[in-house]
C-alpha positions as a Markdown table, in Angstrom:
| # | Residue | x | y | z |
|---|---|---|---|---|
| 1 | Unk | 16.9 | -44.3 | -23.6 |
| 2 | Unk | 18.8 | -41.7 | -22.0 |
| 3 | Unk | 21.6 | -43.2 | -19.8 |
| 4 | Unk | 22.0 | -43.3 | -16.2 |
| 5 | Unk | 24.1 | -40.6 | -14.2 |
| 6 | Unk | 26.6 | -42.3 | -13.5 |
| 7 | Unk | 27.3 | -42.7 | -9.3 |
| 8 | Unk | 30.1 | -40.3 | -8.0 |
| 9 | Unk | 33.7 | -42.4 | -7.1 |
| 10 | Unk | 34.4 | -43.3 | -3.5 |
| 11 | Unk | 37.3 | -41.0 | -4.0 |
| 12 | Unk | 35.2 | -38.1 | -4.9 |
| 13 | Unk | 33.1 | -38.5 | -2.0 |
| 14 | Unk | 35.6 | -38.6 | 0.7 |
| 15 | Unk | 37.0 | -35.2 | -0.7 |
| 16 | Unk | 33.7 | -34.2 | -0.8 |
| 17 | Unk | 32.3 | -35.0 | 2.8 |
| 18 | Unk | 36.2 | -33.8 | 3.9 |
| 19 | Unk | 35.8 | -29.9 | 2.4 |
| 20 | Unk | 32.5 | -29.5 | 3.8 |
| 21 | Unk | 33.4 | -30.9 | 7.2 |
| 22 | Unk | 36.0 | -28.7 | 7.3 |
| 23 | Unk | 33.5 | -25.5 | 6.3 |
| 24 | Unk | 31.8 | -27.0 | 9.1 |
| 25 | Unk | 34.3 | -26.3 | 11.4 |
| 26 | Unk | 35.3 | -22.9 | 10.4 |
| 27 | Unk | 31.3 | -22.2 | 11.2 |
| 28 | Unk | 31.3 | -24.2 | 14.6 |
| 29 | Unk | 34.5 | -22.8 | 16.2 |
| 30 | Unk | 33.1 | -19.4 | 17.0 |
| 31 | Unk | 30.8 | -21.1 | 19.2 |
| 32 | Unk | 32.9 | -23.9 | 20.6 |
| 33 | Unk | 35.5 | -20.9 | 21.7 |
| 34 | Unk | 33.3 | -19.5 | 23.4 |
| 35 | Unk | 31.9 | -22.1 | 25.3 |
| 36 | Unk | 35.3 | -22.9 | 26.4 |
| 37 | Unk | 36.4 | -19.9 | 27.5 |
| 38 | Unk | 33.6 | -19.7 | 29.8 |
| 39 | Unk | 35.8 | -22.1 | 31.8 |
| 40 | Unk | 38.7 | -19.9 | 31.8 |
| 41 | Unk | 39.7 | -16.9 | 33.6 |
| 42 | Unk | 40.2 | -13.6 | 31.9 |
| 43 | Unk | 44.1 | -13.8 | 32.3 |
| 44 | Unk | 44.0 | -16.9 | 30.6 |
| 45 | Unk | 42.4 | -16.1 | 27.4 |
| 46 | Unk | 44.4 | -13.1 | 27.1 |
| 47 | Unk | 47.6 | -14.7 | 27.5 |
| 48 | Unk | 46.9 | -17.8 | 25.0 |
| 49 | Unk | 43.1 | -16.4 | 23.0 |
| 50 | Unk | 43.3 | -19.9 | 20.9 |
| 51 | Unk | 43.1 | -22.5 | 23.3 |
| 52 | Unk | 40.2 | -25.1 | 22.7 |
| 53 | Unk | 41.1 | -26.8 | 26.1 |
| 54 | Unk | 40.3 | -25.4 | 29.6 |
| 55 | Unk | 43.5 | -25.4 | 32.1 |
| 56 | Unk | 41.1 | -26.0 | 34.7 |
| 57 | Unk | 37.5 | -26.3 | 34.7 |
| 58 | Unk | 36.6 | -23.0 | 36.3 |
| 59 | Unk | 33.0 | -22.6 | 36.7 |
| 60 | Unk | 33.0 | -19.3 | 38.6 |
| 61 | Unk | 31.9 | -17.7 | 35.7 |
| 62 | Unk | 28.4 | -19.4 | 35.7 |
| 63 | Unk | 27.9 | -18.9 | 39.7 |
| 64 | Unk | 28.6 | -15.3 | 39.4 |
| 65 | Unk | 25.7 | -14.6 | 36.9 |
| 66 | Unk | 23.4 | -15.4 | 39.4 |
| 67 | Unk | 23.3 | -10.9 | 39.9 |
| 68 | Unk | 23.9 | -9.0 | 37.4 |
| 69 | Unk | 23.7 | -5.1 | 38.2 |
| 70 | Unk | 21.7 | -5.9 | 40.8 |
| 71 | Unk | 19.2 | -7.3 | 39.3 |
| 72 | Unk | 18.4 | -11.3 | 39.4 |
| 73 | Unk | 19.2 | -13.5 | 36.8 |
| 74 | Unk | 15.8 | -14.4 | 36.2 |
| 75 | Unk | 14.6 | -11.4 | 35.8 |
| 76 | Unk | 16.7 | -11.2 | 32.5 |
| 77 | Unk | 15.9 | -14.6 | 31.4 |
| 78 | Unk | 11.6 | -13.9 | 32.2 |
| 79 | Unk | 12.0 | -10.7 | 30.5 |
| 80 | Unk | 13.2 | -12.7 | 27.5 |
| 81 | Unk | 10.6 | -15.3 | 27.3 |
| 82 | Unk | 8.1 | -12.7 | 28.2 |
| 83 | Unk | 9.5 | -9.8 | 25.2 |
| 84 | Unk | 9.9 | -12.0 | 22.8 |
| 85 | Unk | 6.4 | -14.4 | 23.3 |
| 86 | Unk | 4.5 | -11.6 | 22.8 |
| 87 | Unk | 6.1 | -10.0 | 20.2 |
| 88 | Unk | 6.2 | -13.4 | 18.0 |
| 89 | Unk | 2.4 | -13.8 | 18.5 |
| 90 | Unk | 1.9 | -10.5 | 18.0 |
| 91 | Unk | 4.1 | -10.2 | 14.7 |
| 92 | Unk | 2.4 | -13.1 | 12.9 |
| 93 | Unk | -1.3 | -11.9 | 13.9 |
| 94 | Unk | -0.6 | -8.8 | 12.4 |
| 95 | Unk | 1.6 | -9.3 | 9.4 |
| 96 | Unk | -1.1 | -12.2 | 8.3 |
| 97 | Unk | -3.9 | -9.9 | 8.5 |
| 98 | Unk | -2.2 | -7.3 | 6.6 |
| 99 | Unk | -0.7 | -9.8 | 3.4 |
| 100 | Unk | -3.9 | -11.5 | 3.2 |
| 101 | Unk | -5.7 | -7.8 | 3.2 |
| 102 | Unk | -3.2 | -6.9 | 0.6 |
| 103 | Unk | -3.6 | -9.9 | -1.4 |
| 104 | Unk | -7.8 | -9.6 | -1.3 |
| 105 | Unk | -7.9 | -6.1 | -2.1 |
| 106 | Unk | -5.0 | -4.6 | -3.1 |
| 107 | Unk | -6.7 | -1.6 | -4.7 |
| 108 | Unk | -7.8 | -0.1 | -1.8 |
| 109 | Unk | -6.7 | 3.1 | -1.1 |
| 110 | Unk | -3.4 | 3.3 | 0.8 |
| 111 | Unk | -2.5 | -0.2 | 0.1 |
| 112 | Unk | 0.4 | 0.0 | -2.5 |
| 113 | Unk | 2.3 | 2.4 | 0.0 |
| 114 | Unk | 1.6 | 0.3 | 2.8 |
| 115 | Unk | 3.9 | -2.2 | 0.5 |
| 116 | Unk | 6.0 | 0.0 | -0.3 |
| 117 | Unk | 6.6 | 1.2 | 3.4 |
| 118 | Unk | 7.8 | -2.3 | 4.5 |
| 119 | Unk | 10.2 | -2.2 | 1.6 |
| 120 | Unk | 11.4 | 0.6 | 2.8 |
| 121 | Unk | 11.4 | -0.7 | 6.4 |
| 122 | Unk | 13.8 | -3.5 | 5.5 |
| 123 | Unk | 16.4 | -1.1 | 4.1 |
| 124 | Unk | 16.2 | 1.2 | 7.1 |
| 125 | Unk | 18.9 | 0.8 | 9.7 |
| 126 | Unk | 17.5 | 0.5 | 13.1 |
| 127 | Unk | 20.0 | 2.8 | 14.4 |
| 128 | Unk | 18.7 | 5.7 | 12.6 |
| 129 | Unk | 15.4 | 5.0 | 14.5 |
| 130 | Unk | 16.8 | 6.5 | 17.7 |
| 131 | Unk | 15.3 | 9.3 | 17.9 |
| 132 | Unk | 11.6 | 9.0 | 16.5 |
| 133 | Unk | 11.0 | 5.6 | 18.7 |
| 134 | Unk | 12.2 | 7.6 | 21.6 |
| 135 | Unk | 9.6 | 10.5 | 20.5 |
| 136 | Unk | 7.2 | 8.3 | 20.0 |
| 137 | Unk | 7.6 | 6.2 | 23.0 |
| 138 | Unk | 7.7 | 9.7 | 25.2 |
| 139 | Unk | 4.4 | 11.2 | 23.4 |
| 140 | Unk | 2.6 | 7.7 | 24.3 |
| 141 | Unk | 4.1 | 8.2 | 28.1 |
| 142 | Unk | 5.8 | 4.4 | 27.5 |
| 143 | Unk | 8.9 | 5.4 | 29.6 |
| 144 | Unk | 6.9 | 6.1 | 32.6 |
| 145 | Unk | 6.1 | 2.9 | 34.2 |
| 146 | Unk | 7.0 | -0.6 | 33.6 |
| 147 | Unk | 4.1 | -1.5 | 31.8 |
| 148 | Unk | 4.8 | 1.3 | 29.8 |
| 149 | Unk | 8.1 | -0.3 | 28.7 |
| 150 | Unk | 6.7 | -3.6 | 28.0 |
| 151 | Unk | 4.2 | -2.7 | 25.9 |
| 152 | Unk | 6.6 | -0.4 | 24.0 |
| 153 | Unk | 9.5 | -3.1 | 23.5 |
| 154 | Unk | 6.7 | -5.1 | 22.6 |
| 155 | Unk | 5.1 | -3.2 | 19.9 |
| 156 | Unk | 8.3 | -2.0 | 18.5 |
| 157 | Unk | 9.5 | -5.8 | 17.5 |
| 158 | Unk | 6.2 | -6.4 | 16.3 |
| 159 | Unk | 7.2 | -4.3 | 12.9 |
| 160 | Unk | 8.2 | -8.0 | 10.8 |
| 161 | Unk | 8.2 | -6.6 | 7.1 |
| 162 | Unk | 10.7 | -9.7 | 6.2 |
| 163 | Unk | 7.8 | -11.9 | 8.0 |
| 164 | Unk | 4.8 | -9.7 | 5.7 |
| 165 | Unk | 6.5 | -10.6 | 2.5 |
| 166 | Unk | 6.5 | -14.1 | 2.9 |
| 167 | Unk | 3.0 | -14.4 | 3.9 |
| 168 | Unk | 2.1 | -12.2 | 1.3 |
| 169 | Unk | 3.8 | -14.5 | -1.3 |
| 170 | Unk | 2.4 | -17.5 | 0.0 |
| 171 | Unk | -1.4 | -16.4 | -0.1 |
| 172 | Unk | -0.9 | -15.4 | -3.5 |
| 173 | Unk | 0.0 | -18.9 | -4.7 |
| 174 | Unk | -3.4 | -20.1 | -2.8 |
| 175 | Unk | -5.8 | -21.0 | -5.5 |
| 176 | Unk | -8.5 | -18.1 | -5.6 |
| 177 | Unk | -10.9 | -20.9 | -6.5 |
| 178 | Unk | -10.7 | -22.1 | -2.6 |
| 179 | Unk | -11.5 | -18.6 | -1.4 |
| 180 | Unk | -14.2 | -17.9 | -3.4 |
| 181 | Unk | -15.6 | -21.4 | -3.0 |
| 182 | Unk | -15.3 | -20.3 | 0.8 |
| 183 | Unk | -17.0 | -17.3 | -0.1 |
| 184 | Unk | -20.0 | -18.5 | -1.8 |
| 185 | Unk | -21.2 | -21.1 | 1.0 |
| 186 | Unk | -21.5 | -17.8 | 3.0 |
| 187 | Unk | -18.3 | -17.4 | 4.7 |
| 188 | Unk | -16.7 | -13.9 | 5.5 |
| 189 | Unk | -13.3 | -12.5 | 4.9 |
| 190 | Unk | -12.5 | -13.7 | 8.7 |
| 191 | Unk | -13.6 | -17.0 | 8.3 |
| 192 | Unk | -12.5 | -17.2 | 5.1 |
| 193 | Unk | -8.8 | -16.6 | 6.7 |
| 194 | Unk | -9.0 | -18.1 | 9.7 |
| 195 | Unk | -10.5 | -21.7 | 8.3 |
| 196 | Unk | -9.3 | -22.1 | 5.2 |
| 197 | Unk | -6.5 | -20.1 | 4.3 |
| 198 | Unk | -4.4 | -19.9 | 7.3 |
| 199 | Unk | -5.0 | -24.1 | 8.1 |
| 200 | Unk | -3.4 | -24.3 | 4.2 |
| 201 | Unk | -0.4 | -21.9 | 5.4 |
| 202 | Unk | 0.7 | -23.7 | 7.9 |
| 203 | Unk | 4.1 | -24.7 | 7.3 |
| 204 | Unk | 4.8 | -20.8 | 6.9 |
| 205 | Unk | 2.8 | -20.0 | 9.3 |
| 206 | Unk | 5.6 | -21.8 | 11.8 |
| 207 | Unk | 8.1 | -20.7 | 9.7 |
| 208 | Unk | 7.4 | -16.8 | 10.6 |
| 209 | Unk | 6.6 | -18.0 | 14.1 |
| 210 | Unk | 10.0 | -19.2 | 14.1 |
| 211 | Unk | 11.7 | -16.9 | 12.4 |
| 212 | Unk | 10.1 | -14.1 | 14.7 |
| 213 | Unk | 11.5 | -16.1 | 17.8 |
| 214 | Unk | 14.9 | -16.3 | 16.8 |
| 215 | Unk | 15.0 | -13.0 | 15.2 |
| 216 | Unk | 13.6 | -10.9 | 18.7 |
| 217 | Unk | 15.3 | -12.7 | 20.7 |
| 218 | Unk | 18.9 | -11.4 | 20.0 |
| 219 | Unk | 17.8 | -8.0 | 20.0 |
| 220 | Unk | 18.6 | -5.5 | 22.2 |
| 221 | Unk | 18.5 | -1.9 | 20.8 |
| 222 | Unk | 14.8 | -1.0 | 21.5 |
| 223 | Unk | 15.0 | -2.3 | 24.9 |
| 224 | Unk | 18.1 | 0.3 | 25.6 |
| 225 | Unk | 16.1 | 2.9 | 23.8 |
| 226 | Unk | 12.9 | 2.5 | 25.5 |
| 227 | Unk | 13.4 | 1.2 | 28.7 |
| 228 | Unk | 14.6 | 3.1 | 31.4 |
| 229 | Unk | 14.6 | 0.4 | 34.4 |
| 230 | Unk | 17.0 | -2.5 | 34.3 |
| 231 | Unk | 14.4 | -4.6 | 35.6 |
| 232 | Unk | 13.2 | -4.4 | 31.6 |
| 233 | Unk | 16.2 | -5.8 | 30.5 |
| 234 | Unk | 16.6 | -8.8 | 28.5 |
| 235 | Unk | 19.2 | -11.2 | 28.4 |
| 236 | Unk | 21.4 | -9.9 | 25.5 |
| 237 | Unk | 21.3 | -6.5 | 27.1 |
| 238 | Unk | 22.6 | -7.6 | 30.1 |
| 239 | Unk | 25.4 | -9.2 | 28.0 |
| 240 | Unk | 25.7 | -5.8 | 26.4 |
| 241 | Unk | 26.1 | -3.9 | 29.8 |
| 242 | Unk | 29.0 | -6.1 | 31.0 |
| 243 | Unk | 31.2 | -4.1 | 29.1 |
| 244 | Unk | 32.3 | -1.2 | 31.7 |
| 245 | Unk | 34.4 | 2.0 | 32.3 |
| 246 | Unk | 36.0 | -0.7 | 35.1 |
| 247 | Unk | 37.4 | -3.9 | 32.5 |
| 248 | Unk | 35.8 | -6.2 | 30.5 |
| 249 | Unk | 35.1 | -9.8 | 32.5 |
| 250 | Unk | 36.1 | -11.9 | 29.0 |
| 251 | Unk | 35.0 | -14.9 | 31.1 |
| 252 | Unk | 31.6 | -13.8 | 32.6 |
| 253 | Unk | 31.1 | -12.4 | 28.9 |
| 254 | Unk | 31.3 | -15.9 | 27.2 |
| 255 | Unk | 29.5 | -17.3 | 29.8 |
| 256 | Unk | 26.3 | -15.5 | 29.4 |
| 257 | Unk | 26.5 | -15.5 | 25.9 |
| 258 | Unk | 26.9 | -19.4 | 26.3 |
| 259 | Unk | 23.6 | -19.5 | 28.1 |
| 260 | Unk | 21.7 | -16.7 | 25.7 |
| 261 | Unk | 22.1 | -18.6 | 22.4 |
| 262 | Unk | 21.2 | -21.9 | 23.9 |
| 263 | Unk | 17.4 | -21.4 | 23.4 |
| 264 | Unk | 18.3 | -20.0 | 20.0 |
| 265 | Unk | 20.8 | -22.9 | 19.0 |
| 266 | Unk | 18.1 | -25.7 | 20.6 |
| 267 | Unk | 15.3 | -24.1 | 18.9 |
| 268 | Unk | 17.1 | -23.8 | 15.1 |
| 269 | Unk | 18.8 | -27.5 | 15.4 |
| 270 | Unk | 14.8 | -29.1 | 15.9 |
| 271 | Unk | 13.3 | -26.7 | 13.4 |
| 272 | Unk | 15.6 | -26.3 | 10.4 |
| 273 | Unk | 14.4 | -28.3 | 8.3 |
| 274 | Unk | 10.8 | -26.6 | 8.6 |
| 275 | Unk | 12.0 | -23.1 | 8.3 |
| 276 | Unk | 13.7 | -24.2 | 4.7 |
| 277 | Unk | 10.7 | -25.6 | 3.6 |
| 278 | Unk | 8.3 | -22.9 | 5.0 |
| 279 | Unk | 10.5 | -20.3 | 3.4 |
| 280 | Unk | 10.9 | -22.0 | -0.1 |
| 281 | Unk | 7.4 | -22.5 | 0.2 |
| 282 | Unk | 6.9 | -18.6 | 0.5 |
| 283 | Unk | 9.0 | -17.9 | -2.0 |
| 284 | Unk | 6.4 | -19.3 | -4.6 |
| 285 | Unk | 4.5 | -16.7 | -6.5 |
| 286 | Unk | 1.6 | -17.5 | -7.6 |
């Protein structure tokens, strides 16, 4: 009989939970700084940057966001919700349609460089793409109207080659037998994805979803480069414009930054765990 592992010593345990709560600290301080200094003037964390308690709890910060440039707070925050809905719906529509294409027919013509262009898209800096989205957005007359902006941020964080791979690997572990069972009671390619492949995907299916969320969310270089009204602004462009020829408001700055990573910080703590799973899950290769 092969013998038991043997349980790890209190001893080992304590040093063990003690050097990953301390790497758990050096990962939550970042964030716990800044909430702080939200609730203290610039001066302030200037003069003494380490502080982890307030002199005074100065909430000034958070009463002047209220205008921003002019524009309402809202109107950031909507633009947001708004931008980055409809580019995470969006994003997993068309990224599942094109892996479970590729994964049905992948000797069509065209197909094996449609692969290869989102491996190339992943290695592309998005600061090279200056210049052709701006081309591109002023050949489709995006820039025009707001609308027009929309629909370009939009379709611009719709490009999810990270999100394409892992539905791709995921639908190749999927049993052909099930498809083509699917197939011969007289179902079409549609169907076939829509009722029996997709409803077998589900954990990755939220896992893109949520992926998508948190990954459009923070970004703000298409909306600089496509929109030309601030009332198109998002949240972390607004951050991103506090910054001016006149100072830098350190205070104001961690304040909004506060309030723009707590959808993202609420949204990862209550779906970690499926994210892991959904992405080990399209790791598998069939």
């Amino acid at each position: 009989m092969m013998r038991q592992l043997e349980r790890p010593k209190p001893p080992v345990v304590v040093l063990a939970y003690a050097f990953i709560g301390v790497i758990s600290l050096l990962f939550i301080y970042p964030y716990l700084w800044m909430f702080i200094s939200s609730f203290r003037e610039t001066e302030q964390i200037l003069t003494e940057p380490l502080r982890l308690l307030p002199e005074a709890l100065d909430i000034s910060a958070y009463a002047d966001l209220a205008r921003l440039g002019g524009v309402s707070f809202w109107t950031y925050a909507v633009n947001s919700l708004l931008i980055t809905g409809a580019s995470t719906a969006l994003t997993v529509m068309i990224t599942a349609l094109g892996a479970y294409a590729l994964v049905r027919k992948p000797k069509l013509p065209g197909f094996r460089w449609l692969r290869f262009g989102f491996l190339l898209t992943i290695m592309y800096p998005y600061m090279l793409l200056v210049i052709p989205v701006y081309l591109v957005v002023f050949e489709l007359s995006l820039h025009d109207t707001i609308l027009g902006n929309y629909t370009g941020i939009i379709l611009f964080l719709s490009l999810g080659p990270i999100q394409f791979f892992l539905f791709e690997q995921f639908f190749r572990s999927i049993p052909r037998e099930i498809i083509d069972a699917a197939i011969v009671d007289g179902a079409g390619e549609l169907q076939v994805l829509t009722r029996v492949v997709l409803p077998v995907s589900l954990p990755v299916v939220l896992t893109v979803t949520l992926v998508t969320f948190l990954l459009n969310w923070s970004q703000w270089f298409p909306v600089l480069v496509i929109s030309r009204r601030p009332d198109t602004y998002t949240l972390p462009v607004a951050l991103l414009n506090m910054n001016s020829e006149l100072g830098t408001d350190f205070q104001g700055i961690m304040a909004l930054a506060t309030i723009t990573t707590i959808p993202v910080l609420v949204v990862f703590l209550l779906t970690q765990r499926r994210v892991m799973s959904g992405m080990a899950a399209g790791a598998v290769k069939g």
